[in-house]
N, C-alpha and C positions, 0 to 999 in steps of 0.2 A: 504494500500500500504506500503511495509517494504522498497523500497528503499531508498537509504541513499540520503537526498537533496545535498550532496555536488558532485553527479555526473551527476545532471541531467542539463539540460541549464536552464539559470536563469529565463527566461521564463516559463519553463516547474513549475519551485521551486514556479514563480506568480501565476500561474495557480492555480497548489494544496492549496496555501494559499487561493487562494479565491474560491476554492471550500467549498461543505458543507460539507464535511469530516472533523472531529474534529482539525485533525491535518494533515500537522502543519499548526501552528495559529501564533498569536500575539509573545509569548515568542520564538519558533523557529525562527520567521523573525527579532526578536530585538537579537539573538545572531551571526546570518548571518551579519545584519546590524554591529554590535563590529565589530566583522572579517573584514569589510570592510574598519570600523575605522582603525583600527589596522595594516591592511594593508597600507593604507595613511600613518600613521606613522613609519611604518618601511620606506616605501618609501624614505620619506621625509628625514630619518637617515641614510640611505644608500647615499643618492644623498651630503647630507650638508657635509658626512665625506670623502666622494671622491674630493669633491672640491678642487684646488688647495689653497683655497684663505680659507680654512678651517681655525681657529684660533684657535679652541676647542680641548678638551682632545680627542682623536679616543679612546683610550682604555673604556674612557664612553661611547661613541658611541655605539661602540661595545657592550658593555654592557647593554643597553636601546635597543640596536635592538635585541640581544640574548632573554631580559624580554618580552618586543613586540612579537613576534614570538613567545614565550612558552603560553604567556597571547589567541594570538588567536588557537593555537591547542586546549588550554583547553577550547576554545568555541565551534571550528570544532565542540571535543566531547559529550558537552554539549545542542547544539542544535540535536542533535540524540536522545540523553539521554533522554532530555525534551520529546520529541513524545515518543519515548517506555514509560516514566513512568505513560503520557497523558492516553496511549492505557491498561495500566497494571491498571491504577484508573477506567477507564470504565469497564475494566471486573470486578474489584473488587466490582461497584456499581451494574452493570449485578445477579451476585452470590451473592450478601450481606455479603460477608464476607472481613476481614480483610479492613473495608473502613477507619479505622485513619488512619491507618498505609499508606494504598497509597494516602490518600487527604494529609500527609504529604509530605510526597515526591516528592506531586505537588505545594508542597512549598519551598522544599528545594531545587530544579533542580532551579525555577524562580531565589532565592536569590542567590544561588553559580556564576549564571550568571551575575545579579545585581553587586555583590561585583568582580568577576571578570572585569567584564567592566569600574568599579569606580579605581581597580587601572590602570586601562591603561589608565583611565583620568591623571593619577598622574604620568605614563610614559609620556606623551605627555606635561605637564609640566614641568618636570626634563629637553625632549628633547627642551623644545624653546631656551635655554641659546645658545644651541649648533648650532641653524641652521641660515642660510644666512634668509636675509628680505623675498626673493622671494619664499621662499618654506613655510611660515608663515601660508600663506592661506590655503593649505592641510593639516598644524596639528591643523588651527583653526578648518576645516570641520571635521579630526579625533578625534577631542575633542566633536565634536558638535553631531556625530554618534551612540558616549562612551554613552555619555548622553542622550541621548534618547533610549539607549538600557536599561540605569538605570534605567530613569521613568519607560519606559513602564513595564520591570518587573515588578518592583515594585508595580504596578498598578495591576496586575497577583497575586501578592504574597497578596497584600491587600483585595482583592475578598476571595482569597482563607481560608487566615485566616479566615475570617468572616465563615466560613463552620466549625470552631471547634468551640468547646464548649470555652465559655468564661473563665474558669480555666485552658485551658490547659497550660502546664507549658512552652510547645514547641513553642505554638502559642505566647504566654508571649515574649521569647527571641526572637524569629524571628522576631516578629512585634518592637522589638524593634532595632535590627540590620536597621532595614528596614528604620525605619525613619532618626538611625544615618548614612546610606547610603546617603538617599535624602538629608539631610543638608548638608553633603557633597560636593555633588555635586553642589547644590544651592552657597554655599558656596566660590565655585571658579568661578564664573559667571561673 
């Protein structure tokens, strides 16, 4: 199925996840999940900076919700991206050709995601200074979305690695981004 999850009803997006069709899977539902984060935190910056009783710079505002907003379009993209390159590694194991090259790829869509999602943890931080007590609770849940989009990539990207050869150079830095990700995030807990 080539249509794009971001038209169909979310429902429809549950369905195909929990079908047996490869995709989308795990790493598509954790970059929808960001988005949702992400969402919640602009929310929440748009609501804290309109307030009358606002005390905070608006021009950071502004600026946290301008980084929020660019953070989940490159996920919109991203969770597309992940199934095409999903469906481009399958044929590539179909054919027997070219398979580093796309089991890469199904490791770099995971981690692009990962690290996307890990700074909109750190949007969602920058944003607490700014907002009222009462909108707390939906940048605690957008923090808490961020971060389970991390693991679970990550979780994706650690499978996958293990499919390369133990010298690869690629698998080397990846796997190493991957764990400076997860401490990261552990990190602000």
């Amino acid at each position: 199925m080539s249509d794009s999850i971001w038209t169909a009803a979310l429902a429809t997006f549950r369905d195909r996840v929990a079908s047996i069709d490869p995709v989308p899977a795990g790493v598509s539902a954790a970059a929808v999940t960001a988005t949702l984060g992400l969402a919640l935190a602009a929310k929440v910056l748009e609501i804290a900076s309109k307030r009358k009783d606002f005390s905070g710079n608006r021009e950071r505002a502004a600026s946290l919700l301008h980084q929020v907003r660019n953070k989940s379009q490159i996920l919109v993209q991203l969770a597309e991206e992940d199934i095409a390159v999903f469906r481009r590694y399958l044929d590539a194991l179909r054919r027997k050709e070219a398979i580093d090259q796309a089991r890469r790829k199904t490791i770099e869509i995971p981690l692009t995601i990962a690290r996307t999602s890990a700074s909109g943890i750190a949007l969602c931080e920058q944003a607490a200074g700014l907002i009222h007590a009462a909108l707390a609770p939906d940048l605690v849940t957008a923090r808490a979305l961020l971060a389970a989009a991390v693991e679970s990539t990550l979780a994706t990207v650690k499978a996958n690695l293990e499919q390369l050869p133990p010298s690869d150079p690629y698998g080397e830095e990846a796997g190493a981004e991957a764990a400076r990700l997860l401490q990261s995030i552990s990190a602000h807990r």
